[in-house]
Biotite code that builds the C-alpha atoms (Angstrom):
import biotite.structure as struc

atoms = struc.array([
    struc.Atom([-15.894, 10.322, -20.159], chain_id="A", res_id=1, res_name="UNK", atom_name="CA", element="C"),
    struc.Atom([-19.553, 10.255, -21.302], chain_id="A", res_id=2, res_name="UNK", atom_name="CA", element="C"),
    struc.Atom([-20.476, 13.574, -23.549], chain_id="A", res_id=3, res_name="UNK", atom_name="CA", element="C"),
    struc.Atom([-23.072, 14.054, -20.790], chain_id="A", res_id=4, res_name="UNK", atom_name="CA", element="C"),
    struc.Atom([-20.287, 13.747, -18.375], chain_id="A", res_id=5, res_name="UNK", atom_name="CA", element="C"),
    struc.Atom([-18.103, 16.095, -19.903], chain_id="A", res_id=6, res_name="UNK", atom_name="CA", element="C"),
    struc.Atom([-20.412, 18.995, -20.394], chain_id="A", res_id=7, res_name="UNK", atom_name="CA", element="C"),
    struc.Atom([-21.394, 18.907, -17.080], chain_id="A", res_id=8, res_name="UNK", atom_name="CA", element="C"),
    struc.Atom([-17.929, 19.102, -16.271], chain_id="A", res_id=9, res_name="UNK", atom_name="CA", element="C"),
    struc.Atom([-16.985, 21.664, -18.851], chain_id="A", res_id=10, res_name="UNK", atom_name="CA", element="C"),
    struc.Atom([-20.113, 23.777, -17.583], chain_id="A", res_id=11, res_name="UNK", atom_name="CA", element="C"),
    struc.Atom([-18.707, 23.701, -14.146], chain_id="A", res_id=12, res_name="UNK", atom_name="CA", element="C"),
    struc.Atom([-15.346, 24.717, -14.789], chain_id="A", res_id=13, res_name="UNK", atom_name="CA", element="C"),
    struc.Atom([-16.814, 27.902, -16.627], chain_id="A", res_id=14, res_name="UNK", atom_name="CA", element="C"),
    struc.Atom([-19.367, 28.758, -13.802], chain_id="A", res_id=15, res_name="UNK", atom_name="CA", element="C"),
    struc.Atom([-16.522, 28.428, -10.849], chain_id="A", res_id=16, res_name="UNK", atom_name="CA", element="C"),
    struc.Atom([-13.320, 28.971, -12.387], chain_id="A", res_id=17, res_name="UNK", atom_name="CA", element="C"),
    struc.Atom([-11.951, 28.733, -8.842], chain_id="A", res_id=18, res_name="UNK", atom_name="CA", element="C"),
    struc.Atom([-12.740, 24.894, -8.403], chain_id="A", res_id=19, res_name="UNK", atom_name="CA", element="C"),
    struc.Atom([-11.032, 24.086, -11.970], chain_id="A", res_id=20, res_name="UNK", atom_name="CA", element="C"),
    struc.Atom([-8.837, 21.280, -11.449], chain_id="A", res_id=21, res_name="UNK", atom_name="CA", element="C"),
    struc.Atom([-4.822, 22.086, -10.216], chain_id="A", res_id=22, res_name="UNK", atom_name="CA", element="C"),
    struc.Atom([-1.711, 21.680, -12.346], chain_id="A", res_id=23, res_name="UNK", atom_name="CA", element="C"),
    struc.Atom([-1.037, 17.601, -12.516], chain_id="A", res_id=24, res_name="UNK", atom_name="CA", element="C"),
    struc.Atom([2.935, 17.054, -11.370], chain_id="A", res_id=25, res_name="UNK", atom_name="CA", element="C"),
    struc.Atom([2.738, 14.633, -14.953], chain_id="A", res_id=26, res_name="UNK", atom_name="CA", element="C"),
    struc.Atom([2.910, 18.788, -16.769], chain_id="A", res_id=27, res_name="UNK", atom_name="CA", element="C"),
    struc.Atom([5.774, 20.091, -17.252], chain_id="A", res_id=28, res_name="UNK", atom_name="CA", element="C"),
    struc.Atom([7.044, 23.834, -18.437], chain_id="A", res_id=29, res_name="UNK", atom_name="CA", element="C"),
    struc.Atom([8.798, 23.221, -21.236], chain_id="A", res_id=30, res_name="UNK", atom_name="CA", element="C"),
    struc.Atom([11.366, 25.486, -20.957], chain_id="A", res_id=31, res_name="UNK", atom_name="CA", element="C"),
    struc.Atom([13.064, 23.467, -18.250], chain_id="A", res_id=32, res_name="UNK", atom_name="CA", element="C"),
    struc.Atom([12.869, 20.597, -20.164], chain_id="A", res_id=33, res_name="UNK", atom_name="CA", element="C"),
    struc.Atom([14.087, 21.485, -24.012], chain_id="A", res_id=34, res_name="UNK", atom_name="CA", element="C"),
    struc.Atom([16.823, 23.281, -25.174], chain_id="A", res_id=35, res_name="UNK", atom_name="CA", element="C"),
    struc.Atom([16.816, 26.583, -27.133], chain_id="A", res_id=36, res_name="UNK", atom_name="CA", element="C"),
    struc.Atom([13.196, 27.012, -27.129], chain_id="A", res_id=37, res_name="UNK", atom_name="CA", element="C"),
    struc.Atom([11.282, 30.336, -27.744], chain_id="A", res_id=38, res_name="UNK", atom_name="CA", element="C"),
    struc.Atom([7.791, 30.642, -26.036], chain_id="A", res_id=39, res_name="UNK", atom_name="CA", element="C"),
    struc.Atom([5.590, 33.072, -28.173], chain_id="A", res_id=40, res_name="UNK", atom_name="CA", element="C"),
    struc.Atom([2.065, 32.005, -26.588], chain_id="A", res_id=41, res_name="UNK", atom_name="CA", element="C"),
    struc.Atom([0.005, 33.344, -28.744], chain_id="A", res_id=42, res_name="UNK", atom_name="CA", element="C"),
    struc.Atom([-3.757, 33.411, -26.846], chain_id="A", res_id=43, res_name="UNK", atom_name="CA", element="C"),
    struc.Atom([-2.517, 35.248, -24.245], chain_id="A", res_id=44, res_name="UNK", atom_name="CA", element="C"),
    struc.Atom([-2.701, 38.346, -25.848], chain_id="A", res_id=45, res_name="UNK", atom_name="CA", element="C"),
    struc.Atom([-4.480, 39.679, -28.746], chain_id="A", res_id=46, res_name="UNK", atom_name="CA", element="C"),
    struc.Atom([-2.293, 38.444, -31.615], chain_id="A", res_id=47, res_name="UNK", atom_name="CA", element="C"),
    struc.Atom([-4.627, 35.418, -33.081], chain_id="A", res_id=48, res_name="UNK", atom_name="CA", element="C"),
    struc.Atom([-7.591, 34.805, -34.525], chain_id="A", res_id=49, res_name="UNK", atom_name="CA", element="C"),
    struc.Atom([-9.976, 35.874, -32.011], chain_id="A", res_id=50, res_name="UNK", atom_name="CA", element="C"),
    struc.Atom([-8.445, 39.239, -32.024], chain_id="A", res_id=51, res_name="UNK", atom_name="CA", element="C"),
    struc.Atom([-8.360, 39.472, -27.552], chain_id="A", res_id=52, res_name="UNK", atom_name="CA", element="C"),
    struc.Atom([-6.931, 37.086, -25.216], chain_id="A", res_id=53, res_name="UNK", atom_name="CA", element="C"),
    struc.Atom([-8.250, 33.744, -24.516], chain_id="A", res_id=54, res_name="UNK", atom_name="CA", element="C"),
    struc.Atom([-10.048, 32.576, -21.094], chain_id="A", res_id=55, res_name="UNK", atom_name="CA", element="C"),
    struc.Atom([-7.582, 29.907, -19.482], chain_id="A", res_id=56, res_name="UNK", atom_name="CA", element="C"),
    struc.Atom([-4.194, 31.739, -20.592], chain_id="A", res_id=57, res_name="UNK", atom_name="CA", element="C"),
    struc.Atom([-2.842, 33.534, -17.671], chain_id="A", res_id=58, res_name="UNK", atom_name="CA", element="C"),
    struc.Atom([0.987, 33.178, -17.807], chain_id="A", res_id=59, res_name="UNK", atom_name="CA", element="C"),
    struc.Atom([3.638, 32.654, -21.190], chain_id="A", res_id=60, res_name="UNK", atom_name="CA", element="C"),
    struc.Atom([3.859, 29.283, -20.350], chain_id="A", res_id=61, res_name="UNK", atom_name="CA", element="C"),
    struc.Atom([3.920, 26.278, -22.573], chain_id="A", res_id=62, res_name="UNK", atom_name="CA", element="C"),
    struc.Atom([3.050, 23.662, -20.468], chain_id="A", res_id=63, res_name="UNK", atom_name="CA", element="C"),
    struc.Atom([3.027, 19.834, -21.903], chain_id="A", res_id=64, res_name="UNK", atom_name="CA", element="C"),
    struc.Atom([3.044, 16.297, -20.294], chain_id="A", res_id=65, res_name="UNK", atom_name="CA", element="C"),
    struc.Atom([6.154, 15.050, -19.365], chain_id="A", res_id=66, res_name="UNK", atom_name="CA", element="C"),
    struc.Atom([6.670, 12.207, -22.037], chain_id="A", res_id=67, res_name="UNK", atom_name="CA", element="C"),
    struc.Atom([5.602, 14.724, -24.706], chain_id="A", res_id=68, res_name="UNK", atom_name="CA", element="C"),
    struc.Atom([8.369, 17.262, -23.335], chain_id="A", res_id=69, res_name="UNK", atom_name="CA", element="C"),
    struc.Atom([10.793, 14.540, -23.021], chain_id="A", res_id=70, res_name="UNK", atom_name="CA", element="C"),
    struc.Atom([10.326, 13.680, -26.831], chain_id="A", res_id=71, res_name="UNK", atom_name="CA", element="C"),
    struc.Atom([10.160, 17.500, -27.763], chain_id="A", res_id=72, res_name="UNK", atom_name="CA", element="C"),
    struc.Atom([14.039, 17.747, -26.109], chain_id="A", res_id=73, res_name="UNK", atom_name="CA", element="C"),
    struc.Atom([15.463, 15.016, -28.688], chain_id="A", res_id=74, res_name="UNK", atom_name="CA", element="C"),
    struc.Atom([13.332, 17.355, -31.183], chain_id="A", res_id=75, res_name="UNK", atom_name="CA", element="C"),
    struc.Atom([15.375, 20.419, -30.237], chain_id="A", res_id=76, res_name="UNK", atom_name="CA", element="C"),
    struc.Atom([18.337, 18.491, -29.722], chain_id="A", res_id=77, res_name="UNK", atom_name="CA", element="C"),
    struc.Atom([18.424, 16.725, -33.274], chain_id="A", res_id=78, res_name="UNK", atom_name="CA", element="C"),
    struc.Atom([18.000, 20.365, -34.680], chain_id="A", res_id=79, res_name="UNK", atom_name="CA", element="C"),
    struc.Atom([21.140, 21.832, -32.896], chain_id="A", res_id=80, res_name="UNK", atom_name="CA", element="C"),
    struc.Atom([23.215, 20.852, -35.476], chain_id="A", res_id=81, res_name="UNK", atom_name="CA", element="C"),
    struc.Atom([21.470, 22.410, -38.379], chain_id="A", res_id=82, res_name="UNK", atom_name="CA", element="C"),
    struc.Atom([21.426, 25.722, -36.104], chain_id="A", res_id=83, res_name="UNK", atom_name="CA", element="C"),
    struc.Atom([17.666, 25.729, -35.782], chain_id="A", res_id=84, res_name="UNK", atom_name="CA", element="C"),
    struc.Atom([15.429, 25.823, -32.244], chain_id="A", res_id=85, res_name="UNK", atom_name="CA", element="C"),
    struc.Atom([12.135, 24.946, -32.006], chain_id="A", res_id=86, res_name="UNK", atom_name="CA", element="C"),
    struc.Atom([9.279, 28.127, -31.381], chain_id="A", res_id=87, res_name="UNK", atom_name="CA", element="C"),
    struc.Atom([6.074, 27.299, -29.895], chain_id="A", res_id=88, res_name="UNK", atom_name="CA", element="C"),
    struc.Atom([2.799, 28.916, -30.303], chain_id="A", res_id=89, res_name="UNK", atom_name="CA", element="C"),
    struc.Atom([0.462, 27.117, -28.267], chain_id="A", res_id=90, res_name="UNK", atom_name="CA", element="C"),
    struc.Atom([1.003, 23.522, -25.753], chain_id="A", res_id=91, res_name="UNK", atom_name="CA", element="C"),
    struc.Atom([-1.743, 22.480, -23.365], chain_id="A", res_id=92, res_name="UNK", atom_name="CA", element="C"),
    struc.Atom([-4.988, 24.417, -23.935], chain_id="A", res_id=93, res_name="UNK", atom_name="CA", element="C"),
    struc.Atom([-7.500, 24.407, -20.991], chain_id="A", res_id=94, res_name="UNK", atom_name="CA", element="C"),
    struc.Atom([-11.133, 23.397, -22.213], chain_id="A", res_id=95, res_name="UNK", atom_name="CA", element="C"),
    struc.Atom([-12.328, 26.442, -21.020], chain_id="A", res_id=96, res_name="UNK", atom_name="CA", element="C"),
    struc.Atom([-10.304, 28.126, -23.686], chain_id="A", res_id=97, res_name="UNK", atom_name="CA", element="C"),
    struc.Atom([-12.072, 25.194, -26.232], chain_id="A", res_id=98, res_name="UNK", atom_name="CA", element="C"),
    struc.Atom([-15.049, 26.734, -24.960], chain_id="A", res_id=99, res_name="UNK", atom_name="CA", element="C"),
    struc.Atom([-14.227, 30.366, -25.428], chain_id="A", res_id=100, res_name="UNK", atom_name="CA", element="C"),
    struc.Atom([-13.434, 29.470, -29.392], chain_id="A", res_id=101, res_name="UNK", atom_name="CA", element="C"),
    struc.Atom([-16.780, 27.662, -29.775], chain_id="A", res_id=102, res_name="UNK", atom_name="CA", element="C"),
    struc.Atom([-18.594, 30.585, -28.763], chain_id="A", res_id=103, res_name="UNK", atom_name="CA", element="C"),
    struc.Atom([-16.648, 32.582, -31.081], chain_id="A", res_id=104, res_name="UNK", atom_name="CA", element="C"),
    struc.Atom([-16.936, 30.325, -33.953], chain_id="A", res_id=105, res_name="UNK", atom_name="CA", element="C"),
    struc.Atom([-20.773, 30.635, -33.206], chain_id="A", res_id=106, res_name="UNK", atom_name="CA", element="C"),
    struc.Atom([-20.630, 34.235, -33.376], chain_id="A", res_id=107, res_name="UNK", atom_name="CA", element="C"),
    struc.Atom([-21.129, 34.592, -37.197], chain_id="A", res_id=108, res_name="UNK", atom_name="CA", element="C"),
    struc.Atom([-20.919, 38.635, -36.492], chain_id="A", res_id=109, res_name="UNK", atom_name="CA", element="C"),
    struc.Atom([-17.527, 38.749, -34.774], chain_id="A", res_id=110, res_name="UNK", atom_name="CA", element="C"),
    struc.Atom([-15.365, 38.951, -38.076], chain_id="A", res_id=111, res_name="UNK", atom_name="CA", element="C"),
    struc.Atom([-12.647, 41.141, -36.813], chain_id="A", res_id=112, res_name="UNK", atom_name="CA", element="C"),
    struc.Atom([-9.195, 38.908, -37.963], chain_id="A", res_id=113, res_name="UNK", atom_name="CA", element="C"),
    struc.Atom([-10.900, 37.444, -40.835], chain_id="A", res_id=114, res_name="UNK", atom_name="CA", element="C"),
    struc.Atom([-8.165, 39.128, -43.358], chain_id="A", res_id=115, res_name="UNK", atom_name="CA", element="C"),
    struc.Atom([-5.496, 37.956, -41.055], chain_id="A", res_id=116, res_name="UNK", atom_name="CA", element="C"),
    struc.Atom([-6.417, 34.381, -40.329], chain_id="A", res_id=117, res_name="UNK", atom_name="CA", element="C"),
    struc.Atom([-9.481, 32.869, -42.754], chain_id="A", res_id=118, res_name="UNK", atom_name="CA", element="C"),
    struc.Atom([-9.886, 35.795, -45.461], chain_id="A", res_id=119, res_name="UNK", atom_name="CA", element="C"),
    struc.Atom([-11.133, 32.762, -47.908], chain_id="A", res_id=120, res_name="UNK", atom_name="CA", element="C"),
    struc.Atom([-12.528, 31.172, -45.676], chain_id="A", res_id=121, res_name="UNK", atom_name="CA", element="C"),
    struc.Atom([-16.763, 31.600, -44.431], chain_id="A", res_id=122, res_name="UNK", atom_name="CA", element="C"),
    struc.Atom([-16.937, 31.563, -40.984], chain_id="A", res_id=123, res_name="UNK", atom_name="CA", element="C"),
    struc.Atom([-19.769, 29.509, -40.716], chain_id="A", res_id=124, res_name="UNK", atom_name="CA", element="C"),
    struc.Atom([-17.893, 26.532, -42.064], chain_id="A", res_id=125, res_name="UNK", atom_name="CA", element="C"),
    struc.Atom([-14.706, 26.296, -39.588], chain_id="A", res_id=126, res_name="UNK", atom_name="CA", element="C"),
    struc.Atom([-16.071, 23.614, -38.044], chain_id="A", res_id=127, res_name="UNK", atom_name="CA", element="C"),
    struc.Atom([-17.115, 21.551, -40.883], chain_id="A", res_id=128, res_name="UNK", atom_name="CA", element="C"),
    struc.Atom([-13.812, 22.127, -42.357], chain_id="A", res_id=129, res_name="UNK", atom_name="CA", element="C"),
    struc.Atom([-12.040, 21.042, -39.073], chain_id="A", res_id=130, res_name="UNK", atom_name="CA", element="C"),
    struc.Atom([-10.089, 23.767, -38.051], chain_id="A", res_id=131, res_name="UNK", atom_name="CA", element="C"),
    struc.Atom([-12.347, 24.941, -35.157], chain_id="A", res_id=132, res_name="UNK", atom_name="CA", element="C"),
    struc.Atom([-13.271, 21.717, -32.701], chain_id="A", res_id=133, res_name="UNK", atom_name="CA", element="C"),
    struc.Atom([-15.448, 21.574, -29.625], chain_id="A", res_id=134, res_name="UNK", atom_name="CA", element="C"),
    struc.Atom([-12.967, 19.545, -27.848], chain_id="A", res_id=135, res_name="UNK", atom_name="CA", element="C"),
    struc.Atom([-8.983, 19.717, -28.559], chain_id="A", res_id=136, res_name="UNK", atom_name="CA", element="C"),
    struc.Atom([-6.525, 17.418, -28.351], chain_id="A", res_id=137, res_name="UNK", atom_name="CA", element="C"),
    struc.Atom([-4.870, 20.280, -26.897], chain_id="A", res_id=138, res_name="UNK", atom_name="CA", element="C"),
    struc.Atom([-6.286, 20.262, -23.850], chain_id="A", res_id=139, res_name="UNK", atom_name="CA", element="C"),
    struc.Atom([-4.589, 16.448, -23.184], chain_id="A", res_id=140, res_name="UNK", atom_name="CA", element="C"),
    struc.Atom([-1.072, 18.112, -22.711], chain_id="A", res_id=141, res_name="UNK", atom_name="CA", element="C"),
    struc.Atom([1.088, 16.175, -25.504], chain_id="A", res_id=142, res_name="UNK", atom_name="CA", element="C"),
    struc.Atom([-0.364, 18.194, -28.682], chain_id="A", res_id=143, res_name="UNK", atom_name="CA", element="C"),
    struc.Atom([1.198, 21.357, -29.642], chain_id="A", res_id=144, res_name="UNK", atom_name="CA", element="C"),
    struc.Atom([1.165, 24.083, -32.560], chain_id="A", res_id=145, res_name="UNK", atom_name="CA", element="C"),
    struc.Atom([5.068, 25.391, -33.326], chain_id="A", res_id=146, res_name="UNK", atom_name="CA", element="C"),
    struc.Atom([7.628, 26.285, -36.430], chain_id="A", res_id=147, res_name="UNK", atom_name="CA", element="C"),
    struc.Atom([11.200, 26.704, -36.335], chain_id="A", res_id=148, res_name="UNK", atom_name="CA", element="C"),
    struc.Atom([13.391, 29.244, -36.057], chain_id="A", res_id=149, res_name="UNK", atom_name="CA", element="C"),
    struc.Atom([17.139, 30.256, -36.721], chain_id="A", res_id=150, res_name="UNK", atom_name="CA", element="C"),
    struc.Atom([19.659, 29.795, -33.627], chain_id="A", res_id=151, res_name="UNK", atom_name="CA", element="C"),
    struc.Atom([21.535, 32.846, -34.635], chain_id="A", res_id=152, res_name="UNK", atom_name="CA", element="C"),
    struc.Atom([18.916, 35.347, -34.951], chain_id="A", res_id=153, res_name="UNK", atom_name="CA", element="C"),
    struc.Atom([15.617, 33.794, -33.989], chain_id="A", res_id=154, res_name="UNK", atom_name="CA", element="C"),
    struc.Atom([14.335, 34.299, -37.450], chain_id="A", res_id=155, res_name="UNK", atom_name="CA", element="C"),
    struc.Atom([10.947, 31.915, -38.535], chain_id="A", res_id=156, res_name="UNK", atom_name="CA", element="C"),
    struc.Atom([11.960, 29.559, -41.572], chain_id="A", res_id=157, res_name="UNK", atom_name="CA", element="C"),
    struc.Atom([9.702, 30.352, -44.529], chain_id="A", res_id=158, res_name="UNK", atom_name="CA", element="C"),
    struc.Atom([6.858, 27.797, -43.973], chain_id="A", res_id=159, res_name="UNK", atom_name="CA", element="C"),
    struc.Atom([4.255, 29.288, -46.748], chain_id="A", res_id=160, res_name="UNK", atom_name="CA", element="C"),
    struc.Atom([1.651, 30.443, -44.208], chain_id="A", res_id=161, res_name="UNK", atom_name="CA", element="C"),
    struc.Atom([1.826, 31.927, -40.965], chain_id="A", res_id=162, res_name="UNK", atom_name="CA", element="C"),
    struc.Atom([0.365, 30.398, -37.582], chain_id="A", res_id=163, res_name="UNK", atom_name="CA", element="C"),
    struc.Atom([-3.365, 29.896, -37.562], chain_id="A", res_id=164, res_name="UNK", atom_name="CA", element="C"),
    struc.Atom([-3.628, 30.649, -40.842], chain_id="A", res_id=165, res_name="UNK", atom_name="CA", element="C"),
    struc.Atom([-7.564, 28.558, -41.980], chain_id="A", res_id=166, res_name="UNK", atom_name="CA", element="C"),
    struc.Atom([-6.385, 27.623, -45.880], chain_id="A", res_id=167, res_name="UNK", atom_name="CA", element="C"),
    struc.Atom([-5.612, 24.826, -47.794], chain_id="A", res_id=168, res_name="UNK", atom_name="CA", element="C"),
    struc.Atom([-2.469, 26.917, -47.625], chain_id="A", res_id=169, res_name="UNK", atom_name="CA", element="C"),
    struc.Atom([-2.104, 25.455, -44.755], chain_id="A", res_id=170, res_name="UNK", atom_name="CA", element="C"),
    struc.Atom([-2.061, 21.609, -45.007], chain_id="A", res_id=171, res_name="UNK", atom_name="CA", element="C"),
    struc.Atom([1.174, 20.230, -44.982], chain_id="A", res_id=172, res_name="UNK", atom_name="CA", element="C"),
    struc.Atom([1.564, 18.812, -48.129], chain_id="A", res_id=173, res_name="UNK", atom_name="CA", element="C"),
    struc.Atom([0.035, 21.620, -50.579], chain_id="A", res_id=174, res_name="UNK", atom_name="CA", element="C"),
    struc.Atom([1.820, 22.862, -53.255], chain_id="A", res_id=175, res_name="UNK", atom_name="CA", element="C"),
    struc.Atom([0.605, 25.887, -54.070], chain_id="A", res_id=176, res_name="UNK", atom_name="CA", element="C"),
    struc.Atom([3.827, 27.202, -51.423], chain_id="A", res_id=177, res_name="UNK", atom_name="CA", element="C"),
    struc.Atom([7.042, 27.952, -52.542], chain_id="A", res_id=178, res_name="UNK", atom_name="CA", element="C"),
    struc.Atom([9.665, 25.033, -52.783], chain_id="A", res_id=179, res_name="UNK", atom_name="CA", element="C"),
    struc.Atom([11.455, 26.405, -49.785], chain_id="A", res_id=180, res_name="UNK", atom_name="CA", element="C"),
    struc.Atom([8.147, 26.649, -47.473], chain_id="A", res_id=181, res_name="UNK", atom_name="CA", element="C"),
    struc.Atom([7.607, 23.117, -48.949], chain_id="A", res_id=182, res_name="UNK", atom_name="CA", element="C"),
    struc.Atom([10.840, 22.042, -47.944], chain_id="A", res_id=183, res_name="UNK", atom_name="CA", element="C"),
    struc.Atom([10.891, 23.868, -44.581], chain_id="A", res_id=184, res_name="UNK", atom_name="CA", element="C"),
    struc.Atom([7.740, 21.894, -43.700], chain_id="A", res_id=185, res_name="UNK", atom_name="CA", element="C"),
    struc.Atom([8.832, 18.758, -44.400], chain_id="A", res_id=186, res_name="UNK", atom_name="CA", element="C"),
    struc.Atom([12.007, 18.905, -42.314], chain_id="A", res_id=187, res_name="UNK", atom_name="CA", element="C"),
    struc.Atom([10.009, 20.460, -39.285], chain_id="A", res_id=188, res_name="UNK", atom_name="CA", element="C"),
    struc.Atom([7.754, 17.350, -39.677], chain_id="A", res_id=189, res_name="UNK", atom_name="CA", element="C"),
    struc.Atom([10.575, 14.618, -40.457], chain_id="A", res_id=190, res_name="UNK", atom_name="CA", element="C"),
    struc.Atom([11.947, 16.208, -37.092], chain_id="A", res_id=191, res_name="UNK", atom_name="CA", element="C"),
    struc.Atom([8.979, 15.475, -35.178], chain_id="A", res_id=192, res_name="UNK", atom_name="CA", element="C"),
    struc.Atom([7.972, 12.175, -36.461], chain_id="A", res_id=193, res_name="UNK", atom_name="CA", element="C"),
    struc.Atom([11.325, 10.634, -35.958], chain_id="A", res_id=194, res_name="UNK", atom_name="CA", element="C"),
    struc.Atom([10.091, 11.622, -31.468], chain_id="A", res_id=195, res_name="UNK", atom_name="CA", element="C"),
    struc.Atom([6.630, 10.131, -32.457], chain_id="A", res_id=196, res_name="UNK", atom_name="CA", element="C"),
    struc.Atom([5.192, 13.058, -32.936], chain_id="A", res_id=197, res_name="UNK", atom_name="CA", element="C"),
    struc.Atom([2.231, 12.570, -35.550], chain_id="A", res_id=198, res_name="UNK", atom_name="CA", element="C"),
    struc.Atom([0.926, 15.832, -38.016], chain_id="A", res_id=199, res_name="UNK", atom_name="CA", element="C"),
    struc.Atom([-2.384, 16.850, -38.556], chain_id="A", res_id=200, res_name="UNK", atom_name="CA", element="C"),
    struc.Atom([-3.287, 16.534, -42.386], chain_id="A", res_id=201, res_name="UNK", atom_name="CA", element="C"),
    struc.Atom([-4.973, 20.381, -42.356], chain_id="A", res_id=202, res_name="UNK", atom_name="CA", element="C"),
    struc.Atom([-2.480, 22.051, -40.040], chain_id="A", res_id=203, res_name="UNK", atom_name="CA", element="C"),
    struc.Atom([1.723, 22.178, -40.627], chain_id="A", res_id=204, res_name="UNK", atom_name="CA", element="C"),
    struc.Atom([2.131, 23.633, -37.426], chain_id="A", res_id=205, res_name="UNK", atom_name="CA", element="C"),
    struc.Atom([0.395, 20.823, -35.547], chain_id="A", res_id=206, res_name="UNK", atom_name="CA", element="C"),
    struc.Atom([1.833, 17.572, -33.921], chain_id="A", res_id=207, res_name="UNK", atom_name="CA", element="C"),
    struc.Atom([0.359, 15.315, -31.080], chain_id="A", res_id=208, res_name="UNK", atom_name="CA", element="C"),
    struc.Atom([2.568, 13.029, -29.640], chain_id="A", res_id=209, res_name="UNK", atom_name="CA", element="C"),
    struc.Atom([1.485, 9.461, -30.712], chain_id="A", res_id=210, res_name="UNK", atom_name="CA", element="C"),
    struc.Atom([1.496, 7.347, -27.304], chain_id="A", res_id=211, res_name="UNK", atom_name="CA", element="C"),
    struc.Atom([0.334, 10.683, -25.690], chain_id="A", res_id=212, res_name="UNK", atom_name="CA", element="C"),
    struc.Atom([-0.416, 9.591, -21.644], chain_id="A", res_id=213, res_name="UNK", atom_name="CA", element="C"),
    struc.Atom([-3.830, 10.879, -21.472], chain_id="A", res_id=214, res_name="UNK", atom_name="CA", element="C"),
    struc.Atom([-5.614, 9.769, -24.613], chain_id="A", res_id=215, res_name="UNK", atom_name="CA", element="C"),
    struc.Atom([-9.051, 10.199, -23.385], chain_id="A", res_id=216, res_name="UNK", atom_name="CA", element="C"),
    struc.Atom([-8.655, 13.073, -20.855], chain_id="A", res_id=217, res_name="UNK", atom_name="CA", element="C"),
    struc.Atom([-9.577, 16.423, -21.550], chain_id="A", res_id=218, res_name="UNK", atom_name="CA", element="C"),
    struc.Atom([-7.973, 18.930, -18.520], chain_id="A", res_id=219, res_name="UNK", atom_name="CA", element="C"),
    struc.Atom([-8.798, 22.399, -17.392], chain_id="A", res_id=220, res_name="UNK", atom_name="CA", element="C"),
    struc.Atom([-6.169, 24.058, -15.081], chain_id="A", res_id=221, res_name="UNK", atom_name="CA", element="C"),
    struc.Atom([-5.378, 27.559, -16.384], chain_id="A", res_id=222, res_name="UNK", atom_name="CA", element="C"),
    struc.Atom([-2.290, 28.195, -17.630], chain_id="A", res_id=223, res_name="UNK", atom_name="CA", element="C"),
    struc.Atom([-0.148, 30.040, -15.100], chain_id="A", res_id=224, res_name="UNK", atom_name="CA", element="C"),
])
């Protein structure tokens, strides 16, 4: 899709939110597809770095193309043995909720979680430091943001920095973390990589399926 293309499409959506595009049957909730999983969405509420919910997230759904939930279950099922589930934070993201982070990011004012989520971090530069994008791989349905948790007690393995978290901190290979964060990170993504999952260099949390289905589409059903 042309850029032209696309913002004329992206302007649509968010001027008619009642003629954005229907669920495709190639989604999938991925509770009915891996085992053990916790669903903590967190821009549905006001838990993230926005500080209010985000335009798109209706329901506490993870939703994720099929393939990518397919190779999430032999994720979740590899872990079993260790006693450890997979927790996601965030699956498909409609572009309108792209949108509604681009405006934020553009609001230089609106500091509200900066001691929660970027307290080292100026505003002003998220986007040159890539953690804010104007288009997501999100919003192609096999990229997703999650950790791991404890079977037993649903307890969050130690993995340095919490989710969302703009740092250096937060790239998976610094070593300013403990050992054990260090080590927790590199078995979430040794998990993920041996599904094809791929990491994102600024982002331990982040994985996008590496033959994802729709490489060059960008979707916009809400999530409900």
């Amino acid at each position: 899709m042309s850029r032209i293309a696309f913002a004329a499409a992206l302007g649509l959506a968010l001027m008619c939110p009642a003629l954005a595009q229907p669920r495709p049957p190639s989604f999938v909730d991925v509770t009915t597809a891996v085992p053990h999983i916790v669903v903590e969405m967190r821009y549905l509420g006001s838990n993230n770095f926005v500080g209010r919910p985000i335009d798109g997230y209706e329901k506490p759904i993870c939703y994720l193309t099929r393939e990518a939930a397919a190779a999430l279950a032999a994720v979740a099922r590899d872990l079993e043995p260790q006693g450890l589930a997979i927790k996601v934070f965030d699956c498909y993201r409609p572009v309108r909720s792209v949108a509604h982070f681009v405006r934020w990011a553009r609001n230089i004012a609106d500091v509200a979680r900066k001691a929660d989520y970027y307290p080292d971090v100026d505003k002003r530069n998220l986007f040159r430091d890539g953690y804010i994008a104007a288009r997501s791989g999100h919003s192609r349905g096999s990229t997703l943001d999650l950790t791991l948790v404890r079977r037993a007690d649903g307890a969050e393995l130690d993995m340095g920095t919490h989710y969302d978290f703009f740092s250096p901190r937060s790239a998976p290979g610094d070593r300013s973390v403990s050992a054990q964060a260090q080590s927790n990170r590199q078995l979430l993504a040794s998990a993920m990589r041996r599904r094809g999952f791929v990491p994102y260099n600024k982002e331990w949390w982040h994985f996008t399926l590496r033959n994802e289905p729709f490489p060059d589409t960008y979707f916009d059903f809400p999530v409900r």
